[in-house]
N, C-alpha and C positions, 0 to 999 in steps of 0.2 A: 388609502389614496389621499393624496395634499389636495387636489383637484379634481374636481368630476364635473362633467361637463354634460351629463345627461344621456350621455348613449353606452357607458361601459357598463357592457352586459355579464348577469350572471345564471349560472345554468341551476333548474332550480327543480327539486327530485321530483318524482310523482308523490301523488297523497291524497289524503280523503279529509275533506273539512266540511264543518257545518259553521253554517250559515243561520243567522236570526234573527227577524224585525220584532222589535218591540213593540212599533204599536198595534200588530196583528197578532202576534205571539206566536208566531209562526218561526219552525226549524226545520230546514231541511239541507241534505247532505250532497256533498259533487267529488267525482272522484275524477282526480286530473291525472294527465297524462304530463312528461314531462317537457319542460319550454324553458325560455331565458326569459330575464326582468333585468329593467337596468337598476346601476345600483344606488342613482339618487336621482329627482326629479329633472327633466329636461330646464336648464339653464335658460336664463336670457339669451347668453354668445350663442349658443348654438341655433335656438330659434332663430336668430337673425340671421346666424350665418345660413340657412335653410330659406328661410321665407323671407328675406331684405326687411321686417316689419320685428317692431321694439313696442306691445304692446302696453306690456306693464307702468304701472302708476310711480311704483317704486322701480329704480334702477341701478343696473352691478350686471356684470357679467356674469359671475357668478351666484348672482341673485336665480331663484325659479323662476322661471315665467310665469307669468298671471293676466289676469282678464284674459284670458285667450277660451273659447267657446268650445264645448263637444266637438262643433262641428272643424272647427281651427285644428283642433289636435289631431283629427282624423285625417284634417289634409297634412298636417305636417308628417305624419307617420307615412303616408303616399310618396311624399317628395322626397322625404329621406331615403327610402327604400329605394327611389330611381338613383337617386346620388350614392348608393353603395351596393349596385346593381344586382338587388336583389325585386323580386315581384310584389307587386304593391297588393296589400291584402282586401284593401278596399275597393268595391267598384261603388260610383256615384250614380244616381238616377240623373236624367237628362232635365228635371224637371227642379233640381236641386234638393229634393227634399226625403229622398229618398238615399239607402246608403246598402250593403250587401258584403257579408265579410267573405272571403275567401281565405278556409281552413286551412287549405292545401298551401298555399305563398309561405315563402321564407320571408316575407319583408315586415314591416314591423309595425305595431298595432298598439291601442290600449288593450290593457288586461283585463279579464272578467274579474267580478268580482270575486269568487272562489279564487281564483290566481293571487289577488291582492292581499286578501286574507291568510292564503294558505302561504307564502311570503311573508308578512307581515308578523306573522306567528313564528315563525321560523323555528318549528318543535317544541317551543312553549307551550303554557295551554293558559296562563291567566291572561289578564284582559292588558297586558302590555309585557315587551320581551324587557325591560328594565326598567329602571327608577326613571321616571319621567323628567323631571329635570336633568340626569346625564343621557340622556337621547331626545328630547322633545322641545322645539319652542313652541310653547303656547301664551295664553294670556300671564299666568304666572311669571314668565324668565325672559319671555320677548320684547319688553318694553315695547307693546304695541307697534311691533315693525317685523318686516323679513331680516330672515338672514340668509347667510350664504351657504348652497349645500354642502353639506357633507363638515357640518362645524360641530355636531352630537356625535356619540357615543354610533357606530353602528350592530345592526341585532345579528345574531350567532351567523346567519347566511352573508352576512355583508353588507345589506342594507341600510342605507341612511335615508334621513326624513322621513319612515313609511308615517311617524306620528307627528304631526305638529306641522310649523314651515307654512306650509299650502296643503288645501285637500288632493287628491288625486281624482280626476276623472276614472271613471271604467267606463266596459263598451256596454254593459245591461242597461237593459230600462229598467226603475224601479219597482214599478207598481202600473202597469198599463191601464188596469178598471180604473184605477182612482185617479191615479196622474198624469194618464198616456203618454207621453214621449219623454215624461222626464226622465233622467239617465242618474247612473249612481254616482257620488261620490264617498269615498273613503279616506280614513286618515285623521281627520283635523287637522287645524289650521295656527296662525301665529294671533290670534286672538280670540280662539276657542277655550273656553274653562276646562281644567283636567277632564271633566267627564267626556267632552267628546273625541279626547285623544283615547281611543281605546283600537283593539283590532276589530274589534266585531260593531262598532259604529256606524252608521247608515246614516248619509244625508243623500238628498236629490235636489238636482236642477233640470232649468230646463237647457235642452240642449243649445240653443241661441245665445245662452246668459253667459255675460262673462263679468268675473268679481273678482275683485282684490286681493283673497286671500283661496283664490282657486286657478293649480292647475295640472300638470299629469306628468308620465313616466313613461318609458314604452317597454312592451313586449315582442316577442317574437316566439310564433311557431317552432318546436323540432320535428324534424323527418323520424 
């Protein structure tokens, strides 16, 4: 694709991944069912064209969006689903702070992290689907800036940016005991060192935070 604008979806098989935090040492396995992912992170133009709001620091259409919050991307994934009338996966609490996925909806969502990973991997098994510089900007090749999606190599399923660019939001918390409502991100970012461009990487935020070099992709459900 010359242009991705954050919503061209790809259908993506079932499989079984594991999962592993380093600093618990902890592995464990998720077997999915199969869904779509899009195939590069949601653009600025689109966020805007969705939500009338240009949050990011750095600017391009074709730039990701960034600084945009957990909770920003969960309504964006809402609003889009009413504008391609499909059902919104989310319900909110009345109280704002609350949020509730609905499995069942076709409309469209972040992905869990098993989704991101098992994606991300796209039948590989080392800790990236190519040589990092022809798929990745990070600190190395980004001159400390974004770029525009879909300018790397994409991995054997079609994906672009899963490494580097921006982190991606998912819907998991990370660690509820220890860091309660913070949520996962994956990927690395355009000023992350190689090591955190890996697939099986793990950072959190809190859901509220929005930064620079974070922001998401959307999923959808299949029947």
């Amino acid at each position: 694709m010359d242009v991705l604008t954050g919503n061209e979806m790809i259908a993506v098989p079932p499989g079984q991944v594991t999962l592993s935090d380093r600093r618990t040492q902890r592995s464990w396995s998720v077997e999915l069912a199969p869904y779509e992912l899009a195939a590069g992170p949601v653009t600025q133009a689109l966020y805007a064209q969705i939500t009338g709001r240009r949050p990011s620091t750095a600017h391009g259409d074709r730039l990701p969006v960034e600084c945009v919050s957990w909770w920003d991307a969960a309504r964006f994934c809402n609003s889009l689903s009413r504008r391609d009338g499909c059902t919104p996966a989310y319900r909110f609490r009345a109280d704002g702070e609350g949020i509730e996925w609905d499995a069942a909806a076709d409309g469209y969502r972040l992905p869990t992290e098993a989704e991101w990973e098992h994606a991300c991997r796209a039948g590989t098994a080392g800790p990236r689907y190519g040589e990092l510089d022809e798929i990745a900007w990070y600190r190395g090749n980004s001159h400390e800036r974004m770029h525009a999606v879909g300018g790397k190599h994409p991995n054997p399923w079609g994906f672009h940016d899963m490494l580097g660019n921006v982190w991606d939001w998912c819907w998991d918390v990370y660690d509820a005991e220890v860091y309660g409502t913070y949520r996962v991100l994956r990927g690395g970012g355009w000023f992350d060192e190689h090591w955190s461009c890996r697939a099986s990487a793990r950072r959190r935020s809190h859901p509220t935070f929005q930064v620079d070099d974070v922001g998401f992709r959307i999923a959808r459900s299949l029947a």
